[in-house]
N, CA, C and O atoms as CSV, one atom per row, in Angstrom:
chain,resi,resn,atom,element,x,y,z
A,1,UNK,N,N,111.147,168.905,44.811
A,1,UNK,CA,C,111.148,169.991,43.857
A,1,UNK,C,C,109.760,170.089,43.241
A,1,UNK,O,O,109.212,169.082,42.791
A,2,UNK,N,N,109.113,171.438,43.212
A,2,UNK,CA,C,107.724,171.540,42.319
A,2,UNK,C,C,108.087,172.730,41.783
A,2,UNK,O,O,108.640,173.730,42.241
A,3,UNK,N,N,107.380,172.211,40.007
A,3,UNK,CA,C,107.383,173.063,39.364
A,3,UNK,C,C,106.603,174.046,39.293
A,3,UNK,O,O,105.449,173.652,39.465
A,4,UNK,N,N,106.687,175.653,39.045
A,4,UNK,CA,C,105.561,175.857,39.166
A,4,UNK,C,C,105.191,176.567,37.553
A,4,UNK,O,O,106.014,177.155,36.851
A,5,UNK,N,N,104.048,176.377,37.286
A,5,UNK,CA,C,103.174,176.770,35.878
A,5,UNK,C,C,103.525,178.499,35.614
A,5,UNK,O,O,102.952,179.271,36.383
A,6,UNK,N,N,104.185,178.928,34.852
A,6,UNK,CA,C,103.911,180.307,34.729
A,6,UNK,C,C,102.997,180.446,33.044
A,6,UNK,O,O,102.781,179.570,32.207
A,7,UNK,N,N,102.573,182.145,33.055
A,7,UNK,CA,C,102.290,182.231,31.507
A,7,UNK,C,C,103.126,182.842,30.575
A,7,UNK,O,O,104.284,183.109,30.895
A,8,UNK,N,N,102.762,183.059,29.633
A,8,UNK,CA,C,103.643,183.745,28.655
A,8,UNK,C,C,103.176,185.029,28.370
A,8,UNK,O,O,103.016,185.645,27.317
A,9,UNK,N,N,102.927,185.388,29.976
A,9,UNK,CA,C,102.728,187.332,29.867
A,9,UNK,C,C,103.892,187.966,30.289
A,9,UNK,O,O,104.876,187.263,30.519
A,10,UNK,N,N,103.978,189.689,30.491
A,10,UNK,CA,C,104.777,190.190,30.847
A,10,UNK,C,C,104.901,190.289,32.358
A,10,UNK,O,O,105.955,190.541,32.942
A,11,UNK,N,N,103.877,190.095,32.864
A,11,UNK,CA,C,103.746,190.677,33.925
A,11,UNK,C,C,101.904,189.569,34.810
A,11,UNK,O,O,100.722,189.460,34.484
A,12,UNK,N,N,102.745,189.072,35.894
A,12,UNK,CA,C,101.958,188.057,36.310
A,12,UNK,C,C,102.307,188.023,37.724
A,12,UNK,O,O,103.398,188.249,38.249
A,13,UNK,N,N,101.006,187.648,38.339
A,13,UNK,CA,C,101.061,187.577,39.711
A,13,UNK,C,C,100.199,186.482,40.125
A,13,UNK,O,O,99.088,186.510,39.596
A,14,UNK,N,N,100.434,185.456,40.990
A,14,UNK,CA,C,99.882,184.448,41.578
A,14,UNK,C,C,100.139,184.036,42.769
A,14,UNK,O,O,101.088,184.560,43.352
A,15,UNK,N,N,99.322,182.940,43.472
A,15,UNK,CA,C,99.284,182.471,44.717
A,15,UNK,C,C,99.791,181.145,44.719
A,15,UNK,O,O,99.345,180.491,43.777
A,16,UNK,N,N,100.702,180.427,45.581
A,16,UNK,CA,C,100.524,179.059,45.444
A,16,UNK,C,C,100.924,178.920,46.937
A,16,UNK,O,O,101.408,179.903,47.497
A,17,UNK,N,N,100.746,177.725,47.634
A,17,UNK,CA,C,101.078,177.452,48.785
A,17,UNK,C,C,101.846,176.025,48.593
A,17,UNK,O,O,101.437,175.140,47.842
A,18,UNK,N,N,103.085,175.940,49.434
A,18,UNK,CA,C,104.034,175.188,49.384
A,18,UNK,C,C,104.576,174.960,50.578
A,18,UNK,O,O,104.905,175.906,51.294
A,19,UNK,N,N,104.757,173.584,50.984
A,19,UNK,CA,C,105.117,173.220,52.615
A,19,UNK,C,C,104.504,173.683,53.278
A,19,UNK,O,O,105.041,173.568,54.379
A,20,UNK,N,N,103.350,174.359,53.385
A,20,UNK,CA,C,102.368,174.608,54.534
A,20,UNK,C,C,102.771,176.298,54.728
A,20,UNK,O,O,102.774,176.989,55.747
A,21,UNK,N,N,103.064,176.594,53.479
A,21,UNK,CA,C,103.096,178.375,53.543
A,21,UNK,C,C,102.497,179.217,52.119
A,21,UNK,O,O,102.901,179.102,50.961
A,22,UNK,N,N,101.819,179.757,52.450
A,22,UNK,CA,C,101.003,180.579,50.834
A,22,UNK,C,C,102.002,181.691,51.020
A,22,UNK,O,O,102.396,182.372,51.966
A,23,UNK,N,N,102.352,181.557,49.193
A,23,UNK,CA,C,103.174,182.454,48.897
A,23,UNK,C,C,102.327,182.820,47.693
A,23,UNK,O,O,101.625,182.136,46.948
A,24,UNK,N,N,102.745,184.713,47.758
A,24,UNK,CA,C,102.303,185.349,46.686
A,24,UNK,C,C,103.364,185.438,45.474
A,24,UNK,O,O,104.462,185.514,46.027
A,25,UNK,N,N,103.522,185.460,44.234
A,25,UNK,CA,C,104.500,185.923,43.543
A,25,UNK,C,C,103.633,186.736,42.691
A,25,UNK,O,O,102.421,186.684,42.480
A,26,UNK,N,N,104.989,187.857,42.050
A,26,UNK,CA,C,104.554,188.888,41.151
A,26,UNK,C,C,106.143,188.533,40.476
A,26,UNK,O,O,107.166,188.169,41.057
A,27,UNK,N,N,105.876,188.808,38.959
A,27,UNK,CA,C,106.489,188.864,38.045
A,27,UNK,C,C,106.347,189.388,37.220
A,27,UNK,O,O,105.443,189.049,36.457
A,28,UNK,N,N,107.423,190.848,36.838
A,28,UNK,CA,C,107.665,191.824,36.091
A,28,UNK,C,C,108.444,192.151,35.079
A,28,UNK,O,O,109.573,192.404,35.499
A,29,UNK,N,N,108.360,192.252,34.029
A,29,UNK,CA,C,108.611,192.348,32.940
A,29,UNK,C,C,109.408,193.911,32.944
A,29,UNK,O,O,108.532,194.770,33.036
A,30,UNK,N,N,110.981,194.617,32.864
A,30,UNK,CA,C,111.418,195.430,32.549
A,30,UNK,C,C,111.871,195.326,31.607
A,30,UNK,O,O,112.605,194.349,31.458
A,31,UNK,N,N,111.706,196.141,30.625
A,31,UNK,CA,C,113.236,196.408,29.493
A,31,UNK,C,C,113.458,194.758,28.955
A,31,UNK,O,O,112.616,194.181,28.267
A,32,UNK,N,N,114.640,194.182,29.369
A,32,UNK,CA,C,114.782,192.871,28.739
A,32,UNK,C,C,114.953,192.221,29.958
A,32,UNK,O,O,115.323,191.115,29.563
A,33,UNK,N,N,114.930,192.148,31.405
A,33,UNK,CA,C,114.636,191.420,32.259
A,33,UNK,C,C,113.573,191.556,33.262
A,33,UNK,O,O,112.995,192.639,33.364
A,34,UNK,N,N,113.183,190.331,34.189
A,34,UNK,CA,C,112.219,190.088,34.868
A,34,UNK,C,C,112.728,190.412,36.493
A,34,UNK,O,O,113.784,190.231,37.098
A,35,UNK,N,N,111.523,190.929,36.814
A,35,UNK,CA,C,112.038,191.277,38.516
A,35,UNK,C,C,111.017,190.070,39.082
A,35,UNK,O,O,110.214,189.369,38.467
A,36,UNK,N,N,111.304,190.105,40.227
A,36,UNK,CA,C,110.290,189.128,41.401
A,36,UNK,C,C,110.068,190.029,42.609
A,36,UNK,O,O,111.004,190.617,43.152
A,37,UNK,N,N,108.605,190.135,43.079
A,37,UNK,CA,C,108.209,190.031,44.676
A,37,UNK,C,C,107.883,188.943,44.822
A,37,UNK,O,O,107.359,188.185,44.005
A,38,UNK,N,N,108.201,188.748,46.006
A,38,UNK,CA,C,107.847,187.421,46.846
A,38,UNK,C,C,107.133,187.787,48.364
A,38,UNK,O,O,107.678,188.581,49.131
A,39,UNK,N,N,106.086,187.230,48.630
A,39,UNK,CA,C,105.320,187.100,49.485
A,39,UNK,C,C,104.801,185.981,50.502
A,39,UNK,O,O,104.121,185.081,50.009
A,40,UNK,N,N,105.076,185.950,51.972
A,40,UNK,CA,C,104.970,184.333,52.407
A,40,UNK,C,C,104.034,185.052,53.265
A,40,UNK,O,O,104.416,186.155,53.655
A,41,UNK,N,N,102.427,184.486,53.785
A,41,UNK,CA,C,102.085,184.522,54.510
A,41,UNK,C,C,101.272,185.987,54.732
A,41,UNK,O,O,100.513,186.265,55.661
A,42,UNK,N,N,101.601,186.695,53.778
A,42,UNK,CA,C,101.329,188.452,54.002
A,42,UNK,C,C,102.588,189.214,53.976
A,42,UNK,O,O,102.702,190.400,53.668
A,43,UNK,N,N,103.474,188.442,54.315
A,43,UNK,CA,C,104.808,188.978,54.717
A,43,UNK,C,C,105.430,189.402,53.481
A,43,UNK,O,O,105.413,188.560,52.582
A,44,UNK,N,N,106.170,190.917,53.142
A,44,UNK,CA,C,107.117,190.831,51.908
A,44,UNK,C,C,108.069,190.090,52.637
A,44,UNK,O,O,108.393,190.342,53.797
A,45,UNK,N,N,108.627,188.941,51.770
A,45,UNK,CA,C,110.315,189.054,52.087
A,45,UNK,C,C,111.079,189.621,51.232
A,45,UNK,O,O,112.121,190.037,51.739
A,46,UNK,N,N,110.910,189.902,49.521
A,46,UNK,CA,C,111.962,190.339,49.186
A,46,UNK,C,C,111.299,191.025,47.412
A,46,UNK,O,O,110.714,190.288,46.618
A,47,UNK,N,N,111.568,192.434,47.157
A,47,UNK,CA,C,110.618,192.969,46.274
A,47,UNK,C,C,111.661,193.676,45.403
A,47,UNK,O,O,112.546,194.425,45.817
A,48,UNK,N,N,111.369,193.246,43.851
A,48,UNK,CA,C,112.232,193.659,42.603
A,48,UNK,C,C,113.109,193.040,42.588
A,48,UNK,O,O,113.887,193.573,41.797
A,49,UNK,N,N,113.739,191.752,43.184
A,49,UNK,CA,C,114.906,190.614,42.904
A,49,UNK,C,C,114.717,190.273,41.637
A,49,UNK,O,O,113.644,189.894,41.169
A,50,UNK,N,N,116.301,190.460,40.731
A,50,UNK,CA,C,116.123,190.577,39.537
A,50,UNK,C,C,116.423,188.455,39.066
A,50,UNK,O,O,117.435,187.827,39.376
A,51,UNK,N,N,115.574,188.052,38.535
A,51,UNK,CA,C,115.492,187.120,38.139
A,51,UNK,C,C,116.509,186.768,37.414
A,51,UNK,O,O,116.527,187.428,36.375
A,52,UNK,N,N,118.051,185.428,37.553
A,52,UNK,CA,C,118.946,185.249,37.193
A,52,UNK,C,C,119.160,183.417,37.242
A,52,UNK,O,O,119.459,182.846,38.291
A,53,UNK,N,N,118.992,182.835,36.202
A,53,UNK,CA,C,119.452,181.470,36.062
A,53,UNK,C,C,119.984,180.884,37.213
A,53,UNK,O,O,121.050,181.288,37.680
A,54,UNK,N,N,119.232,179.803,37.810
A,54,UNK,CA,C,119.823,179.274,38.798
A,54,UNK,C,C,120.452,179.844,39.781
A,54,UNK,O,O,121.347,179.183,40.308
A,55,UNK,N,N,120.196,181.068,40.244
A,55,UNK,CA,C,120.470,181.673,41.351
A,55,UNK,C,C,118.907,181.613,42.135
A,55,UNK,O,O,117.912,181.808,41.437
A,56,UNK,N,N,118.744,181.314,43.731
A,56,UNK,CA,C,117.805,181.571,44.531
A,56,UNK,C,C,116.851,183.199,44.409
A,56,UNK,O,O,117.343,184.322,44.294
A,57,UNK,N,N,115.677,182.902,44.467
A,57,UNK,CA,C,115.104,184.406,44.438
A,57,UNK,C,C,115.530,185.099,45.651
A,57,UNK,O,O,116.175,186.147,45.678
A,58,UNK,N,N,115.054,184.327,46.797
A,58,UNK,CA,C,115.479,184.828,47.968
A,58,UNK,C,C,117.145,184.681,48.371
A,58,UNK,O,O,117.765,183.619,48.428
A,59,UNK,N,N,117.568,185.758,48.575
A,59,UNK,CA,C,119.386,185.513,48.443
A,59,UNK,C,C,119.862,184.959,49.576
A,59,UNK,O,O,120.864,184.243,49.561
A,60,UNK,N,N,119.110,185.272,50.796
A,60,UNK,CA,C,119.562,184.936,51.984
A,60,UNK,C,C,118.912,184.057,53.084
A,60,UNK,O,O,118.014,184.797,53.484
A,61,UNK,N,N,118.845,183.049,53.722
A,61,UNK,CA,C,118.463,181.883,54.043
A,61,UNK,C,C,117.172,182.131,55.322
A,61,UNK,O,O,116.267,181.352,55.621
A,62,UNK,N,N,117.516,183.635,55.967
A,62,UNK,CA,C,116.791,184.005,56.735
A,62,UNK,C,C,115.272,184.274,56.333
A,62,UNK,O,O,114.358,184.117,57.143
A,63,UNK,N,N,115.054,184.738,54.872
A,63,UNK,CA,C,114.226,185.244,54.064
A,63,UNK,C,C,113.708,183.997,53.554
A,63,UNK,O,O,112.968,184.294,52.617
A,64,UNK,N,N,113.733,182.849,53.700
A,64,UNK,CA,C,113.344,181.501,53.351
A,64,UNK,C,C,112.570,181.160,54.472
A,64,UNK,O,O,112.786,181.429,55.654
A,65,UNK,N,N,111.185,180.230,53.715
A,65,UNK,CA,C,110.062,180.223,54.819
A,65,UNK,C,C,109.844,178.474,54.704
A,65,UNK,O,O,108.745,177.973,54.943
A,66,UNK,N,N,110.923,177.728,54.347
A,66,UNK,CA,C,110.703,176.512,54.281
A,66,UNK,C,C,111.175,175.948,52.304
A,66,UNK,O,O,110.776,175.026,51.592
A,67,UNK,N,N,111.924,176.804,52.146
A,67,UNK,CA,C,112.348,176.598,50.838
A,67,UNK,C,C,112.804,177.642,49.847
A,67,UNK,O,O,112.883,178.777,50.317
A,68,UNK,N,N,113.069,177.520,48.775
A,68,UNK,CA,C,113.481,179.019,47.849
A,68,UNK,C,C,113.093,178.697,46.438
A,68,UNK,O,O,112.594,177.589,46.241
A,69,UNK,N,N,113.263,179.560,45.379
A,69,UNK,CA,C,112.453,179.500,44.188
A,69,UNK,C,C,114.245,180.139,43.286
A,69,UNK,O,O,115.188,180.924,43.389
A,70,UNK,N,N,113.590,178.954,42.388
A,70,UNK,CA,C,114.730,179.037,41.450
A,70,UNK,C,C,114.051,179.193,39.699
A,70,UNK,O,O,112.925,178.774,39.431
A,71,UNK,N,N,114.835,179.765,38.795
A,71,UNK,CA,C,114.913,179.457,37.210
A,71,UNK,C,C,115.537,178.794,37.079
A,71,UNK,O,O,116.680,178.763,37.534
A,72,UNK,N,N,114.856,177.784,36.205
A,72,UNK,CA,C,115.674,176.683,34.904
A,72,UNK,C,C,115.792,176.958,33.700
A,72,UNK,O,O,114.726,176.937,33.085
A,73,UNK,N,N,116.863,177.261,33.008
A,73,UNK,CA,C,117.013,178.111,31.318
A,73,UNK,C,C,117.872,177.166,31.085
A,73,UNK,O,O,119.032,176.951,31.436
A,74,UNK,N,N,116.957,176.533,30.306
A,74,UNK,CA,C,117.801,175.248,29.218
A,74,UNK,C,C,118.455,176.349,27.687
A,74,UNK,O,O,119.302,175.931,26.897
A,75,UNK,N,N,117.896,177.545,27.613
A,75,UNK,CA,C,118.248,178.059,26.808
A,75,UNK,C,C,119.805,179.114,27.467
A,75,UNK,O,O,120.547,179.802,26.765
A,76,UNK,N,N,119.833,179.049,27.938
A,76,UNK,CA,C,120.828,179.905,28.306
A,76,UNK,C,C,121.165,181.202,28.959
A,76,UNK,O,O,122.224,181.677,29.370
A,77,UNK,N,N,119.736,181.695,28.920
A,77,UNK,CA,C,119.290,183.327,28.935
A,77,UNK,C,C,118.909,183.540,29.792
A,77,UNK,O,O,118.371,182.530,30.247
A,78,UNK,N,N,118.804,184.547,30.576
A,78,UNK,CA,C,117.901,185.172,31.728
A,78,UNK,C,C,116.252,184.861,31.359
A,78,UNK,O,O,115.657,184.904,30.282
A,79,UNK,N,N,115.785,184.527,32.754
A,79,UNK,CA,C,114.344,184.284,32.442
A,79,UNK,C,C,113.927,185.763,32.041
A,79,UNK,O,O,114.449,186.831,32.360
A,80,UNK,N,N,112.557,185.430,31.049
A,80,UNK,CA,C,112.074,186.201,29.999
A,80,UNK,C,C,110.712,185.429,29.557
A,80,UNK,O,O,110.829,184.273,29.151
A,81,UNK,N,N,109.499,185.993,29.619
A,81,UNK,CA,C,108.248,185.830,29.750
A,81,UNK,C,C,108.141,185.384,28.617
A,81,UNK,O,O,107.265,184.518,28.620
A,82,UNK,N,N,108.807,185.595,27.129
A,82,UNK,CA,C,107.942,184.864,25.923
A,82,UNK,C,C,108.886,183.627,26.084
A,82,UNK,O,O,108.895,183.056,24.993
A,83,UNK,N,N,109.769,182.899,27.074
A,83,UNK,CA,C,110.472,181.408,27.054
A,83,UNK,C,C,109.965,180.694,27.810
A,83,UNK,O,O,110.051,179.474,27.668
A,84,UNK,N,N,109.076,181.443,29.155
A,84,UNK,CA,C,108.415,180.692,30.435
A,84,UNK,C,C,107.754,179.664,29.850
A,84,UNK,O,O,107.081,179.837,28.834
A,85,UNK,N,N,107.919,178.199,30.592
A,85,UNK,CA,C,106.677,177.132,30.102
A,85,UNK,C,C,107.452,176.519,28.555
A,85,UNK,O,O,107.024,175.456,28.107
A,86,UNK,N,N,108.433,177.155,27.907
A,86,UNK,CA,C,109.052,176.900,26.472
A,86,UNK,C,C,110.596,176.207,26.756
A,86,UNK,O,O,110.680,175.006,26.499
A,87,UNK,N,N,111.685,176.823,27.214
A,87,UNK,CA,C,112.763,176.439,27.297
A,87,UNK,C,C,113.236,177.002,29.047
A,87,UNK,O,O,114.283,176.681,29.610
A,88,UNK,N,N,112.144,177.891,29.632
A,88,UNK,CA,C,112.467,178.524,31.216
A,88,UNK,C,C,111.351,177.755,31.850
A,88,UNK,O,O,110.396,177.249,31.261
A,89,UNK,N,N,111.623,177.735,33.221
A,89,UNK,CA,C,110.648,177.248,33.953
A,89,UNK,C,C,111.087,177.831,35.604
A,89,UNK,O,O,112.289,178.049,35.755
A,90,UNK,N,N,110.042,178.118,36.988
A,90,UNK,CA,C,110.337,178.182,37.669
A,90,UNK,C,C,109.984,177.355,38.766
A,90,UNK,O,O,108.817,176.985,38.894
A,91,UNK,N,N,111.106,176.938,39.789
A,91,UNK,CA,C,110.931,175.442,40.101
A,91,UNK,C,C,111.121,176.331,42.068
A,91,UNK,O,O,111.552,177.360,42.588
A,92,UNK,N,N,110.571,175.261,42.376
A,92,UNK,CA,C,110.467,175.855,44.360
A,92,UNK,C,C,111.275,174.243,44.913
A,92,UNK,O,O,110.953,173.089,44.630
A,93,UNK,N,N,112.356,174.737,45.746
A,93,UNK,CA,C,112.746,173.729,46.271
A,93,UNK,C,C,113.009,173.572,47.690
A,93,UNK,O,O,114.062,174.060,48.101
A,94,UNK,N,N,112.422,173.116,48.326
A,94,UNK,CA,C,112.143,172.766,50.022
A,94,UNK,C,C,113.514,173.044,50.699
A,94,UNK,O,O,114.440,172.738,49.947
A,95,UNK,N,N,113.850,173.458,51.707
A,95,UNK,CA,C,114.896,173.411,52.842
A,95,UNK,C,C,115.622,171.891,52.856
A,95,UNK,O,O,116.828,171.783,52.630
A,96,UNK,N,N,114.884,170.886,53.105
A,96,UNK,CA,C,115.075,169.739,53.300
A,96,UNK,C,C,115.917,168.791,51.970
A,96,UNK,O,O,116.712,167.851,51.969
A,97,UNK,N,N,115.172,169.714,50.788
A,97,UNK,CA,C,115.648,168.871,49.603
A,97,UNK,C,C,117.401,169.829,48.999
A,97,UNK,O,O,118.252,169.484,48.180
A,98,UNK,N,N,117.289,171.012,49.844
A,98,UNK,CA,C,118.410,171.589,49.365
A,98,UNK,C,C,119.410,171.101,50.654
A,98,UNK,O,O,120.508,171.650,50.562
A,99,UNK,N,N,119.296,170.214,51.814
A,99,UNK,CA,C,120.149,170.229,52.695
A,99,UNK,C,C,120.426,168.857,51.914
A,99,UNK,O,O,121.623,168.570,51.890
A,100,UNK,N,N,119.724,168.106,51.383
A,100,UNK,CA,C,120.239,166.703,50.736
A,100,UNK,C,C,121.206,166.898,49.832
A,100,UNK,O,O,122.305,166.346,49.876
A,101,UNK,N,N,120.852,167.656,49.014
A,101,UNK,CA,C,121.833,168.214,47.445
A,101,UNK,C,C,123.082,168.839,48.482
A,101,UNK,O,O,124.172,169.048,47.950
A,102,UNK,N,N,122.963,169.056,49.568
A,102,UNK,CA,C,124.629,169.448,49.969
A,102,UNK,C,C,124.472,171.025,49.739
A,102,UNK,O,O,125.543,171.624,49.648
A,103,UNK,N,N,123.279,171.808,49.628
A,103,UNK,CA,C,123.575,173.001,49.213
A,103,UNK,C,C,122.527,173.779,50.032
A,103,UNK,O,O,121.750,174.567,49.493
A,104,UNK,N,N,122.539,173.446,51.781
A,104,UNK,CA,C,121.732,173.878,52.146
A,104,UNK,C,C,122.378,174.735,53.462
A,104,UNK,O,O,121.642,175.415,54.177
C-alpha cells in the first residue's frame, strides 16, 4: 500500500509512477464532491469517477494497470479537498496486495 500526498486545493493534478506504470491523476472539485481522471501510461482509463470512501477509483479490474486507488475518511465523509492530508487520504494498492486481502 502507498500513500499518496495530496494538497488542500480544489482542484489538482499530478504524476506518480507505481509498479512500473506512470500514472497521471486529476482531481476536481464540484459543488460538494470530488471527481477523478485517471491516466496510466498516456492511456485514459477512466474520467469524472466520482470519488467515494473506500470504493476503488477504477470500478472494473480490466481498467487496472497493476493496482487501484482508493480514499481513506477517518472522518466519515466523501473525500473533499479542505480534509485531504487532515482526516482523508488517498492510498494506491497493488494487484498482488489486494489478491492477499482476499479482495482481488
Amino acid at each position: 500500500m502507498n500513500k499518496i500526498t495530496l494538497q488542500n486545493i480544489p482542484n489538482q493534478e499530478f504524476d506518480i509512477t507505481l509498479d512500473e506504470v506512470d500514472y497521471t491523476i486529476r482531481l476536481r472539485t464540484v459543488r460538494d464532491f470530488t471527481l477523478a481522471d485517471i491516466e496510466a501510461n498516456g492511456e485514459l482509463l477512466k474520467s469524472g469517477v466520482r470519488c467515494v470512501p473506500g470504493i476503488p477509483l477504477l470500478p472494473y479490474k480490466y481498467l487496472t494497470r497493476g493496482g487501484n486507488f482508493f480514499f481513506l475518511c477517518l472522518d466519515g465523509n466523501y473525500p473533499y479537498y479542505t480534509q485531504f492530508e487532515v482526516t482523508q487520504e488517498l492510498i494506491y494498492i497493488s494487484d498482488s496486495e489486494l489478491a492477499e486481502a482476499g479482495n482481488g
